[in-house]
C-alpha positions in Angstrom: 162.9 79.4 87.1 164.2 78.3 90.6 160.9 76.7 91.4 160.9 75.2 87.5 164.4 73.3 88.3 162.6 71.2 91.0 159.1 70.5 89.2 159.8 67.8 87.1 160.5 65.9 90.6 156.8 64.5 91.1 156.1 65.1 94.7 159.0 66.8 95.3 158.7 69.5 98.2 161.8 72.0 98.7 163.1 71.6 102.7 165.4 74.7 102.3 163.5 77.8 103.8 163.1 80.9 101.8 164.2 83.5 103.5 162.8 87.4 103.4 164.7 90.5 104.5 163.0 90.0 107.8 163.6 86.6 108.7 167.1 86.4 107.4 167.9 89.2 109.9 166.4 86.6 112.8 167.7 83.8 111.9 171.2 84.8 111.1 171.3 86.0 114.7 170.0 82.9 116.3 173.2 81.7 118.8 171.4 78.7 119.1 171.7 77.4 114.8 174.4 77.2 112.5 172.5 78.6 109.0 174.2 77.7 105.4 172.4 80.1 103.2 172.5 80.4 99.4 172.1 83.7 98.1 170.7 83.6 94.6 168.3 85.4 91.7 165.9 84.0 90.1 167.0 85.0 86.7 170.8 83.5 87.3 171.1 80.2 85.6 173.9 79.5 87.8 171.5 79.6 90.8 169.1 77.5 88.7 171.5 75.1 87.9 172.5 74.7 91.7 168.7 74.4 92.9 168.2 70.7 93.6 172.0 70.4 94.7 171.2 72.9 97.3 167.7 71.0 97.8 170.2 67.9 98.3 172.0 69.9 101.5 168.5 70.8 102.6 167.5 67.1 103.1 170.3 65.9 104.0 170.2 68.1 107.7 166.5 67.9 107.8 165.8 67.7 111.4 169.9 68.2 112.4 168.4 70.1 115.5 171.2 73.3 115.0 171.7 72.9 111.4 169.6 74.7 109.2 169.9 75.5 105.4 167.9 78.1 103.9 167.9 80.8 100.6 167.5 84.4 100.1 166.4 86.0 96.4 168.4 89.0 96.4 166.2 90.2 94.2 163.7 91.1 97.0 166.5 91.9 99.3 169.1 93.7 98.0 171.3 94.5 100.9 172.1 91.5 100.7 173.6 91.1 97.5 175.5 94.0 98.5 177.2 92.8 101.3 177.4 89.0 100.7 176.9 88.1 96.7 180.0 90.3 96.1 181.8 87.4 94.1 178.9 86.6 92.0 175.6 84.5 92.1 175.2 81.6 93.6 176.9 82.7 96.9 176.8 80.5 99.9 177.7 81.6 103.7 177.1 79.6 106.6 176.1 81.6 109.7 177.9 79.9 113.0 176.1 79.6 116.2 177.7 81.7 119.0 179.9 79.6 121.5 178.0 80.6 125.1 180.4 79.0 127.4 183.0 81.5 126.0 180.7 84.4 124.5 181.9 84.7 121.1 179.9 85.9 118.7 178.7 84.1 115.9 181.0 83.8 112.8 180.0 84.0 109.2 181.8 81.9 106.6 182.0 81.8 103.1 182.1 78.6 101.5 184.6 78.8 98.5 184.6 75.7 97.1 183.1 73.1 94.7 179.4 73.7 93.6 178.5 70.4 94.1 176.1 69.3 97.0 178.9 66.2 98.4 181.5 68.8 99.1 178.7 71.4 100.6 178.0 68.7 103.0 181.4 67.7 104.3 181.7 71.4 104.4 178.9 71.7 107.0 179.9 68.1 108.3 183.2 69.6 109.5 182.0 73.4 110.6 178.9 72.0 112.9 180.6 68.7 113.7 177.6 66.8 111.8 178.0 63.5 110.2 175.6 63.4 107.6 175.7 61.1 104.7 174.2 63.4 101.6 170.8 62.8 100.3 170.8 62.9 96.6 167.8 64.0 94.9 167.3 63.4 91.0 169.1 65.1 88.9 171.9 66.9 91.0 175.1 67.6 89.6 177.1 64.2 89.7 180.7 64.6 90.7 183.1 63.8 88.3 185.7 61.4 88.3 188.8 62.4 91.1 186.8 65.1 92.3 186.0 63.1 95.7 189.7 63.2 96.1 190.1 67.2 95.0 187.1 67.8 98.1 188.7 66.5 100.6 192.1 67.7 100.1 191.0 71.9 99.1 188.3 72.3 102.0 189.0 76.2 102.5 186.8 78.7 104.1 187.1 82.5 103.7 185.9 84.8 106.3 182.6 86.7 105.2 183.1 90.7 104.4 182.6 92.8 107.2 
């Protein structure tokens, strides 16, 4: 259903990488990128619903050099689920670089906040000091009226389960 939500967009190609159990170990341990990752099933139409929004993020840091945006089924990775999808499907978490200068290690963040793909990006805007302007892709989730207002003011970020 997941690939479905993006068909009707002639031509459309998806920029977020799918991630498997083996590359989302790698690339959550790369110091070097920030990674926002949506965890999501298939069968969820909350995760449906949210495909080309999260395809909007996608394009919007295409070719942001340490930004990357990718997905994980957690139907073919489970473990994940379990440790990151605890609140439910869709669940997003954006995997900070490490800092080398001072050696910390890299710090995972749940985002906790609208489900639309304008507040996702000044979300990443702020964590990985970006300034991207979103890409809109047909038929994302328009924001309704106020809610610009409601993003910037109720940013929050939770601190992913250990």
């Amino acid at each position: 259903k997941v690939d479905e939500a993006l068909g009707s967009d002639k031509g459309a190609r998806e920029v977020a990488v799918e991630l498997n159990a083996e590359t989302f170990h790698t690339s959550t341990h790369n110091t070097s990128l920030s990674l926002f990752v949506m965890f999501y099933s298939p069968s969820c139409s909350a995760s449906v619903r949210l495909v080309r929004d999260f395809e909007a993020v996608a394009r919007t840091f295409e070719g942001v050099g340490d930004v990357g945006v990718a997905k994980l089924n957690v139907d073919t990775f489970p473990d994940a689920f379990g440790k990151y999808a605890k609140y439910g499907l869709p669940s997003f978490v954006l995997f900070g670089k490490a800092d080398r200068f001072f050696g910390f290690k890299p710090k995972e963040v749940v985002y906790a906040d609208f489900r639309v793909a304008a507040a996702m990006v000044k979300f990443l805007n702020r964590k990985c000091a970006a300034k991207q302007g979103l890409v809109k892709v047909p038929g994302m989730v328009e924001m309704a009226e106020g809610m610009e207002e409601q993003i910037e003011s109720s940013q929050h970020d939770v601190d992913a389960p250990e």
